[in-house]
VOGU-3710 file (C-alpha; in Angstrom, 3 decimals, decimal comma):
1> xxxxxxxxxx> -39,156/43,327/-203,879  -41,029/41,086/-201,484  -44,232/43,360/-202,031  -44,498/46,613/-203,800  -47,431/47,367/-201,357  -44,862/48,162/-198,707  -43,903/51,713/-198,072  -40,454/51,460/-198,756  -40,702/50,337/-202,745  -41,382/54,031/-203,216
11> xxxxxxxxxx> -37,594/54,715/-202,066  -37,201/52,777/-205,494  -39,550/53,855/-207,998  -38,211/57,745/-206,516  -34,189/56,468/-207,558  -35,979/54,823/-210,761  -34,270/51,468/-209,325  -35,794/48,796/-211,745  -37,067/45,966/-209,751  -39,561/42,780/-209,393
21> xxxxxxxxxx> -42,338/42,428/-207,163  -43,348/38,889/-205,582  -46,743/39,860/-204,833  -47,852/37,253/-207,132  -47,081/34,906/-205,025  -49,623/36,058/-202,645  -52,212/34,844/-205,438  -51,311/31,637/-204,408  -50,865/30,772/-201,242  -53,195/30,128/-198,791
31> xxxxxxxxxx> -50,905/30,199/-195,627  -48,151/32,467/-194,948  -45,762/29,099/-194,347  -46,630/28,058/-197,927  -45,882/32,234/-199,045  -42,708/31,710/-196,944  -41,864/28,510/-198,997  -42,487/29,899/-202,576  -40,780/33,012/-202,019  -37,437/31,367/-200,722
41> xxxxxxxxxx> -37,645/29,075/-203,468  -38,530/32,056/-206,138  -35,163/34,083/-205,113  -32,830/30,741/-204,546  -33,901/30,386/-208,550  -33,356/33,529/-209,900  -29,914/33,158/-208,162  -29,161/30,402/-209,696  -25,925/30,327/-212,065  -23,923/32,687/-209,305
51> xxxxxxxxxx> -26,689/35,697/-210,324  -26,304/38,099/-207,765  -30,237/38,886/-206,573  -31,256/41,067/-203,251  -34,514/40,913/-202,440  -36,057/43,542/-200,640  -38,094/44,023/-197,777  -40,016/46,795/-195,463  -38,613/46,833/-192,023  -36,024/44,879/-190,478
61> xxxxxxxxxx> -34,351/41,895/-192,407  -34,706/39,886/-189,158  -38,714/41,011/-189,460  -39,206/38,819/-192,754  -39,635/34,734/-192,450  -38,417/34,081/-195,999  -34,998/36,892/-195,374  -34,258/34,273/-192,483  -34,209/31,317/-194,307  -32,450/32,743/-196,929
71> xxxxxxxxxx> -29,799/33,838/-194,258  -29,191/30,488/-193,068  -26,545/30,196/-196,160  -23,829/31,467/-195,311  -22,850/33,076/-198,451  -26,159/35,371/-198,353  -25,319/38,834/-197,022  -27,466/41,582/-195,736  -27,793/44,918/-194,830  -29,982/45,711/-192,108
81> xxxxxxxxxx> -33,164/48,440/-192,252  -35,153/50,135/-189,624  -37,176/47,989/-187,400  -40,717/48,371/-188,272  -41,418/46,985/-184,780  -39,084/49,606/-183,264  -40,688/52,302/-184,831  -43,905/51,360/-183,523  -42,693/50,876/-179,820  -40,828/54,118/-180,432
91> xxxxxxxxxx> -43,983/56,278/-181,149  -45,562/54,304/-178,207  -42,520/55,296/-175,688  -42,030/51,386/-174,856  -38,945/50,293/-173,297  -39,338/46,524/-173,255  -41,783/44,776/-175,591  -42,651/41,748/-177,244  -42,375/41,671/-181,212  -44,540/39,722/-183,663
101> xxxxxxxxxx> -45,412/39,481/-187,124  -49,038/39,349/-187,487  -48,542/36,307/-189,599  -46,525/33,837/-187,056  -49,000/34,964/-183,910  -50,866/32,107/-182,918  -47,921/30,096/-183,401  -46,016/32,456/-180,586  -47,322/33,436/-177,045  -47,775/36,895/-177,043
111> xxxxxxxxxx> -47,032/38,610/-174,242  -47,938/43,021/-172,743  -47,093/45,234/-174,316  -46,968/44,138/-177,820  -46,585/45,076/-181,141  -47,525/43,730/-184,046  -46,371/44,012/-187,384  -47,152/42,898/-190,831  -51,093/43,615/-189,741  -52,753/43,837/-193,232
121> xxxxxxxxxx> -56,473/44,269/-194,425  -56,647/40,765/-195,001  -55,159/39,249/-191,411  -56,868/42,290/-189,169  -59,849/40,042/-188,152  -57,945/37,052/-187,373  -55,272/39,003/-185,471  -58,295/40,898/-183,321  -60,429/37,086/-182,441  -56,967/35,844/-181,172
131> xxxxxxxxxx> -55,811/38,970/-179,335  -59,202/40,110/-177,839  -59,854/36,124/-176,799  -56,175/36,725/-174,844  -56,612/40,136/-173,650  -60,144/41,772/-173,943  -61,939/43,433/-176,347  -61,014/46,933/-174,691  -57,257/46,262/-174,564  -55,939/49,773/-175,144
141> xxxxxxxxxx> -54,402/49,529/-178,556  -52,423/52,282/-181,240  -53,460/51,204/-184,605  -50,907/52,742/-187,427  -53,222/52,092/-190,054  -53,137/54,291/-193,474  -55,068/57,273/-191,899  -52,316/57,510/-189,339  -51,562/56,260/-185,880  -55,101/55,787/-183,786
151> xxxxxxxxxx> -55,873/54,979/-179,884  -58,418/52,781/-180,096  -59,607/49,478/-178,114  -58,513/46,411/-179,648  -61,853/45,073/-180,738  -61,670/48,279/-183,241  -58,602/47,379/-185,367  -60,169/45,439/-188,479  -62,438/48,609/-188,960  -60,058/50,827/-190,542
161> xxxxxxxxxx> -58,372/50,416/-194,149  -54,715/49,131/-194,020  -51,566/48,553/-196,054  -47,745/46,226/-195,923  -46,943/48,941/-193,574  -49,702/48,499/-190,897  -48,901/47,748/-187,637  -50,776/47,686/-183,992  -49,169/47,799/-180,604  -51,403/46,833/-177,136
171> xxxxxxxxxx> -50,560/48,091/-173,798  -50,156/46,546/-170,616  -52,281/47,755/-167,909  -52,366/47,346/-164,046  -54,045/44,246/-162,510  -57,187/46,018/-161,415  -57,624/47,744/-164,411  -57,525/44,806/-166,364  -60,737/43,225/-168,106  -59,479/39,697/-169,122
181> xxxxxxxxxx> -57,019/37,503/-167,387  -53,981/35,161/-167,789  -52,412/32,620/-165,740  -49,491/34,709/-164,729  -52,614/37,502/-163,324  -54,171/34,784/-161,580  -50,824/33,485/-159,964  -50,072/37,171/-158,909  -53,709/37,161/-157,350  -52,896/34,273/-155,190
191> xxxxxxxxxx> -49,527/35,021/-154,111  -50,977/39,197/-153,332  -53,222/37,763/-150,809  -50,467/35,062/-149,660  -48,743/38,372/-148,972  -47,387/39,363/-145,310  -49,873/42,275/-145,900  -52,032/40,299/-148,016  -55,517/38,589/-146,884  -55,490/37,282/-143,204
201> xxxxxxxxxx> -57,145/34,283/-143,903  -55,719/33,220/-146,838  -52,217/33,908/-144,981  -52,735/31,544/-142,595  -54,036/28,735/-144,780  -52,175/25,505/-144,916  -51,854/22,156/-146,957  -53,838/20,719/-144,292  -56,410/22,907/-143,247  -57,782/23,526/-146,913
211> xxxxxxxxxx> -57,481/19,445/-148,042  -60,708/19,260/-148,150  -61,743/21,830/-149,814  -59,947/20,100/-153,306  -62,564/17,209/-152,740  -65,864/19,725/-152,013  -64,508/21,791/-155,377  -64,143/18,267/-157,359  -67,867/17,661/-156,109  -69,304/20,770/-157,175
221> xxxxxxxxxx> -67,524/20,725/-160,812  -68,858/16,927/-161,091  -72,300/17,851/-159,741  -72,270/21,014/-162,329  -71,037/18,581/-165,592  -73,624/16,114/-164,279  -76,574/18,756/-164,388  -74,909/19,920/-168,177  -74,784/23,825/-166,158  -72,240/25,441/-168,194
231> xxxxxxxxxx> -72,154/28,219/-166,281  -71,066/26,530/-162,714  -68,819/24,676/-165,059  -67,468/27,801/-165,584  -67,130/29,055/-161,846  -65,866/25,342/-160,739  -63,056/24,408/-162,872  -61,622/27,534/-162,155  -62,218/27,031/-158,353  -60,130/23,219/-159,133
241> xxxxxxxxxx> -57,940/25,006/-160,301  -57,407/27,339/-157,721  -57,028/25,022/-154,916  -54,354/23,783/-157,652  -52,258/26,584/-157,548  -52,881/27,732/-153,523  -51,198/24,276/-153,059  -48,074/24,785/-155,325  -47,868/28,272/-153,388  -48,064/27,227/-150,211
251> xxxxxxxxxx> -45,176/24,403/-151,436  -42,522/27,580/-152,874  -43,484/29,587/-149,624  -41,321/26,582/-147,919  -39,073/26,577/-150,599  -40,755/22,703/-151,683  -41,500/23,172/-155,690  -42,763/26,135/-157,552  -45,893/26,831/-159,556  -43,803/26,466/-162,731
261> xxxxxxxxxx> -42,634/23,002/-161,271  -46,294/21,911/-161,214  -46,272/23,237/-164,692  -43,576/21,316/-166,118  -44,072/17,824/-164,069  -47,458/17,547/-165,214  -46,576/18,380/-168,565  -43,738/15,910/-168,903  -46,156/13,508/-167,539  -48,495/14,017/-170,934
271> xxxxxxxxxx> -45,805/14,183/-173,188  -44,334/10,344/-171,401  -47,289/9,030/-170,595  -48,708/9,257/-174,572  -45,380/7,534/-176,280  -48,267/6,380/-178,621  -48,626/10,506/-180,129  -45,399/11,618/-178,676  -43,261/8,513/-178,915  -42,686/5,484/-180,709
281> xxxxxxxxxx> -45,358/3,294/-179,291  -48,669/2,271/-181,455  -52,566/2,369/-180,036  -55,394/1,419/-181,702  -58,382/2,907/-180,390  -58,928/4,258/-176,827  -58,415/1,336/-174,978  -55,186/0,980/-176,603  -54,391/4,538/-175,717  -55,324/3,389/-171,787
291> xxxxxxxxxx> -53,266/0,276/-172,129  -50,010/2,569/-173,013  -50,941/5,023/-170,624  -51,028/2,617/-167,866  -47,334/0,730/-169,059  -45,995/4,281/-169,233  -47,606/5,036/-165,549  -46,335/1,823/-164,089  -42,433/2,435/-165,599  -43,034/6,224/-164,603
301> xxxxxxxxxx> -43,700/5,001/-160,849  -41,306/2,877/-160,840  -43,671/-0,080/-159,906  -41,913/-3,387/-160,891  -44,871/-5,679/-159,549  -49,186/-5,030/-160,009  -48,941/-5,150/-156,124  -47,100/-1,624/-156,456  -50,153/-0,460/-158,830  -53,049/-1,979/-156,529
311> xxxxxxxxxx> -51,703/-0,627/-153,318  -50,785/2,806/-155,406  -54,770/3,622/-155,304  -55,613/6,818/-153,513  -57,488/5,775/-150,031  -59,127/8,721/-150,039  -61,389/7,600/-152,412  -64,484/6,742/-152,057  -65,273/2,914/-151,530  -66,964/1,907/-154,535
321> xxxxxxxxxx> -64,698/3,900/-156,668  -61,606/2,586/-154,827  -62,764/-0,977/-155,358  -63,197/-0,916/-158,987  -59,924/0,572/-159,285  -58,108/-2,178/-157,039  -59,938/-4,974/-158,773  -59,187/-3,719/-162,228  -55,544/-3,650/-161,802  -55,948/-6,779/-160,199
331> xxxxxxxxxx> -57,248/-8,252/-163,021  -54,208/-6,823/-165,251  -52,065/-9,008/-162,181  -53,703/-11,947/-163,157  -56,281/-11,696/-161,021  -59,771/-13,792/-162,521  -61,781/-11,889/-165,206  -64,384/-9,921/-164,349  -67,007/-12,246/-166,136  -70,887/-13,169/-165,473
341> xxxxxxxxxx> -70,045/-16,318/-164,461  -67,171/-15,464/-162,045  -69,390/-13,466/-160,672  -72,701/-15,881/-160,647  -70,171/-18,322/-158,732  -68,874/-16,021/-156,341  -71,407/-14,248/-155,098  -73,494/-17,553/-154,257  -70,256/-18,383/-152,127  -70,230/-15,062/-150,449
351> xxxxxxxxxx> -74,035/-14,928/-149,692  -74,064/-18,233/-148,302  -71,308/-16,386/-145,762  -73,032/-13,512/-145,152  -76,228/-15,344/-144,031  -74,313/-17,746/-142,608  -72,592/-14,929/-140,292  -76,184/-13,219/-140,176  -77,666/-16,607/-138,305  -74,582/-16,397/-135,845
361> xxxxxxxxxx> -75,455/-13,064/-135,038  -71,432/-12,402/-135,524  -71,570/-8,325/-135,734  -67,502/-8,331/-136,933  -68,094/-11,594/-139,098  -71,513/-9,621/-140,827  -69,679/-6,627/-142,192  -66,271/-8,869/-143,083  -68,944/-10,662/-145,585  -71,026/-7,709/-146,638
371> xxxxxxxxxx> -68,113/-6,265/-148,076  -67,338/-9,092/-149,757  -70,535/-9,683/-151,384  -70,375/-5,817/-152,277  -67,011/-6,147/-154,115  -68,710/-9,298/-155,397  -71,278/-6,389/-157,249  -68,528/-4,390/-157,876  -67,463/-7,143/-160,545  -70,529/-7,773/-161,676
381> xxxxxxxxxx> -70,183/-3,941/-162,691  -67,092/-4,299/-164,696  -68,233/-7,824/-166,199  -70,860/-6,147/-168,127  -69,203/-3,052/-168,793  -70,336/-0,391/-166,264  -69,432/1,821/-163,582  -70,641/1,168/-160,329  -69,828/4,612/-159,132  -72,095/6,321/-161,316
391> xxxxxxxxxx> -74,944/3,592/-161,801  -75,057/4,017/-157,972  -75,156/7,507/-158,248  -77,614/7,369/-160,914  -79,903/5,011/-158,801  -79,832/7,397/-155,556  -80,862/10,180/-158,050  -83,687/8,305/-159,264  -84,876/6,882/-156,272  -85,119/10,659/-154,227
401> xxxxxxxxxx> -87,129/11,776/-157,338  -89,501/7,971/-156,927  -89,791/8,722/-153,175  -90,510/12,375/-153,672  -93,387/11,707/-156,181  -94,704/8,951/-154,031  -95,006/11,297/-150,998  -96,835/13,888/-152,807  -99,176/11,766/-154,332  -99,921/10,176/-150,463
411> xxxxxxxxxx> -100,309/13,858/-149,658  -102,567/14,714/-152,480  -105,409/11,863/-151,005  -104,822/13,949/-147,656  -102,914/10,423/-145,996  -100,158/10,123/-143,580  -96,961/8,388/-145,453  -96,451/6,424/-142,184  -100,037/5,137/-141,894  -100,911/3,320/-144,871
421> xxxxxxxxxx> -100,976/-0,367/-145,767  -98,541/-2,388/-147,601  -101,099/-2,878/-150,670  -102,019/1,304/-150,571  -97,668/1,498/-150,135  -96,893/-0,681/-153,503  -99,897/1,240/-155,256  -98,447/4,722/-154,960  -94,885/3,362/-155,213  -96,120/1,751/-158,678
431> xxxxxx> -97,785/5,427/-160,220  -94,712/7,089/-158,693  -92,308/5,018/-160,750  -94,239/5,169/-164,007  -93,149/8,730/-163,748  -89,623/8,084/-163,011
//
């Protein structure tokens, strides 16, 4: 008998059917793949010699990890019990419904309604934090615990005492009733206001008229990470991934690809693009990690030259970002290193041409070289390891705060900003940076 703790090893001890329990076992392991283990191994033993052994179980035979393995031989028979999930949905009048054991759930997506069996004292709590984190803490829930079958909310379930035969089942409940949400609620939300009767603005969006609304929702999730607001983080990345999944609508509307087309490309891009955790390929460190990322990318692409990869850059990036990009793949073209002297070299070249153009008063000629002495800088960055999008960034920052403490200390003396003298400028400009 797998446990006498189940209900049905009283059937026995009523017929005064001599048996063995393997609730020792239980003693011993920690997980309930290691329990699974020992007990397959405990009945392939006592069966060994052509002993004929059944071992027992509550519920279905199908219900019971170690009955299935032991079924995969094909001389193993068995005779089939009542369902304990069956019984459950029964009493809860469910038609269709997703079965369980409480000891195999996180390694399963549950979905509504559901019913879980094998819920014991012992795996209660961690069967509520992973339910309620999916589905609420007031999920409606019937609890067949040993006081009988209770309603109750789900966060309640681990607060009443328990035995082999406990078992839970949660309802389903309508979209607006609901308190927590899943991607398959938030895809229904989109596509109900897609509707023909659904929202009249959202009907008449298009790829085009909301493209730049992905770039203002980036922003705002980049602006709330940079200001370490967990809360916007929060409200942002689920507004990225909104615009996400209004796209891949709009896409099936015109019969292009579906949401769970997005789904699966991106995650056959993970699973091919990190051959080093997935595959055969070896990384050391996170540079190694980038290195097989971008061989992967490049096969992926099918880019067979660096030109494909440099001229594969988004242009609707911004400048500096776009030019650190270009000039790194360059680099992995055989394009110089980004080194201190390249760049000490270069840039005296390309500043001798921009003044040069400057003195000609050559408008055209003037921004040809400024850019040039800009990506110049933008090498510079890489040579000594930064990046020139976010020291930039980091620079405007600090220079609104400088400028806004220098005004208000000009203020303070009761002076006009635009009035005073160099010396009186560099004087305030000096206090102001001391404090940033």
């Amino acid at each position: 008998m797998r446990t006498v703790s189940a209900p049905s090893s009283k059937t026995l001890d009523d017929e005064h059917i001599p048996y063995t329990s393997l609730d020792f076992l239980y003693e011993h392991c920690r997980t309930y793949d290691t329990l699974t283990r020992r007990t397959v191994r405990e009945v392939r033993s006592r069966a060994r010699g052509g002993r004929k052994v059944a071992y027992c179980v509550d519920g279905g035979v199908f219900e019971d990890a170690a009955a299935r393995v032991l079924l995969s031989k094909k001389t193993v028979k068995y005779i089939d019990g009542p369902s304990k999930a069956a019984r459950l949905a029964a009493f809860a009048r469910l038609e269709g419904y997703t079965a369980l054991s409480a000891f195999s759930l996180r390694e399963t997506k549950p979905a509504l309604p559901l019913v879980v069996y094998d819920l014991t004292e012992d795996n209660a709590g961690d069967v509520k934090l992973y339910l309620t984190e999916r589905f609420g803490d007031e999920a409606p829930a019937l609890l067949a615990a040993k006081e009988g079958v209770l309603p109750l909310p789900l966060y309640e379930i681990d607060r009443h005492p328990l035995d082999m035969g406990g078992g839970l089942v949660v309802f389903d409940l309508p979209l607006l009733e609901k308190k927590r949400f899943d991607f398959e609620d938030f895809v229904a939300i989109l596509r109900r206001l897609r509707a023909p009767d659904g929202c009249p603005w959202d009907r008449v969006q298009t790829h085009e008229s909301i493209r730049i609304n992905c770039i203002e929702e980036a922003y705002e999730l980049v602006d709330a990470i940079d200001k370490e607001d967990v809360g916007h983080m929060l409200e942002e990345t689920g507004d990225v991934l909104m615009q996400a999944v209004f796209h891949a609508l709009i896409e099936e509307e015109r019969g292009g690809f579906t949401v769970g087309d997005m789904i699966t490309a991106v995650s056959e891009k993970l699973i091919t693009r990190h051959t080093h955790i997935f595959g055969q390929d070896k990384a050391e460190g996170a540079e190694g990690a980038l290195s097989v990322w971008e061989k992967n990318k490049m096969k992926e692409k099918h880019q067979t030259t660096f030109s494909d990869a440099v001229n594969d850059v988004p242009e609707v990036f911004p400048a500096l970002l776009r030019a650190q990009k270009i000039a790194k793949r360059m680099q992995k073209g055989g394009w110089d290193a980004a080194t201190i002297e390249n760049f000490e070299r270069k840039f005296r070249e390309e500043y001798a041409e921009l003044m040069e153009a400057f003195r000609a008063g050559d408008a055209a000629h003037i921004s040809e070289e400024l850019g040039d002495v800009l990506f110049c800088t933008v090498e510079l960055g890489r040579a000594v390891g930064g990046d020139c999008e976010q020291a930039l960034l980091d620079t405007v920052k600090k220079m609104q705060a400088r400028y806004t403490a220098y005004e208000a200390l000009v203020r303070a003396d009761g002076k006009d900003v635009n009035a005073l003298t160099k010396e009186e400028r560099d004087a305030y400009y000096e206090r102001a940076k001391h404090a940033f």
